[in-house]
C-alpha positions in Angstrom: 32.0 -62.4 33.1 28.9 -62.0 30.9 25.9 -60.5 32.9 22.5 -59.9 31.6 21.2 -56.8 33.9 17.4 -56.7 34.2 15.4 -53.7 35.6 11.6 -53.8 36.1 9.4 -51.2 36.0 5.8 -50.7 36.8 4.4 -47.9 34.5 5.5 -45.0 32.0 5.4 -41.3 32.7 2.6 -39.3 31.8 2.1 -36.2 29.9 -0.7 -34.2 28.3 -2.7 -37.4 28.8 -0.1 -39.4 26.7 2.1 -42.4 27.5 5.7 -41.5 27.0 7.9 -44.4 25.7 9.9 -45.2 28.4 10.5 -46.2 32.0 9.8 -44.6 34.9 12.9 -43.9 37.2 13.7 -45.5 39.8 12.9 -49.3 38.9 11.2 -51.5 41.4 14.4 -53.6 41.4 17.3 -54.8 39.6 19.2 -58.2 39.0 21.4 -60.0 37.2 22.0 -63.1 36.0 25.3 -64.4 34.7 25.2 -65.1 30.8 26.9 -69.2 30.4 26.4 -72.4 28.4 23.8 -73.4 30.3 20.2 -71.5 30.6 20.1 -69.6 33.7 17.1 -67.9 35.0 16.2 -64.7 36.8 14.3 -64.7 40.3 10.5 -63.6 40.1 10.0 -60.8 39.2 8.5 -58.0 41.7 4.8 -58.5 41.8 4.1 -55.4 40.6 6.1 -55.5 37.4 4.6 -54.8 34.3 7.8 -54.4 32.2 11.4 -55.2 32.3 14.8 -53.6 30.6 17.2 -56.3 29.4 20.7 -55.1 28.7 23.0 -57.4 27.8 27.0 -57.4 26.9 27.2 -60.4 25.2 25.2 -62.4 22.2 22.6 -64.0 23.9 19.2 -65.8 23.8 16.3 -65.1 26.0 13.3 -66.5 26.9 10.2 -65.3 29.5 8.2 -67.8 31.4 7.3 -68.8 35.0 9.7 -71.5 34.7 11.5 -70.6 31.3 14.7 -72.1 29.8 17.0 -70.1 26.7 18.2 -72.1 24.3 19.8 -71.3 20.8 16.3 -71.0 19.5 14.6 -68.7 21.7 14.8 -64.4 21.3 18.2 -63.2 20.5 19.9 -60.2 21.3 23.1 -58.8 20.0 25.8 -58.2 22.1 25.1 -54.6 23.7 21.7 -54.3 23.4 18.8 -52.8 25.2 15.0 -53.9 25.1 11.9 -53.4 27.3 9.8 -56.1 27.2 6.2 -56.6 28.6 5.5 -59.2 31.6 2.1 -60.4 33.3 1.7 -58.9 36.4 1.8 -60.2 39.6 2.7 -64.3 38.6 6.2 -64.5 39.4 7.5 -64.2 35.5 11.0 -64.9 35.2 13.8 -64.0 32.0 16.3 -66.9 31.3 19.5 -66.5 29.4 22.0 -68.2 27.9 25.1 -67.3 25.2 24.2 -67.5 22.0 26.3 -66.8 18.4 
């Protein structure tokens, strides 16, 4: 089964007064969300959430909305890949998915 695996995150480490590129361990929560012909969407994402991790292990589309829905237009990701993405606090954003080519 195809699974897109999302993990949100609320801020970046710190050092010498300088953001470090990436996420601070451990994430306010994880899901997934199968990867299918038809768009699928995540839950909401944690109210405190200001970025997610999206790793995927199939070609896929992605899209990020309150009520969003993938198609074959939308973001795509090769198969195996990781990305952070930004999200708006604290308004229930959610990541759909769906296969893509």
């Amino acid at each position: 089964m195809a699974t897109l695996y999302i993990a949100e995150f609320e801020e970046m480490p710190h050092t010498s007064g300088s953001k470090i590129p990436v996420a601070l361990q451990p994430p306010l929560a994880e899901q997934t969300v199968a990867i299918g012909g038809a768009s699928v969407a995540s839950a909401a994402f944690n109210a405190r959430t200001r970025f997610v991790r999206l790793h995927n292990d199939v070609i896929c589309s992605v899209r990020f909305d309150l009520a969003p829905t993938a198609s074959a237009t939308t973001a795509r990701m090769a198969a195996g890949a990781t990305e952070y993405h930004g999200v708006q606090k604290g308004v229930g954003m959610k990541v759909a998915v769906i296969t893509n080519t």
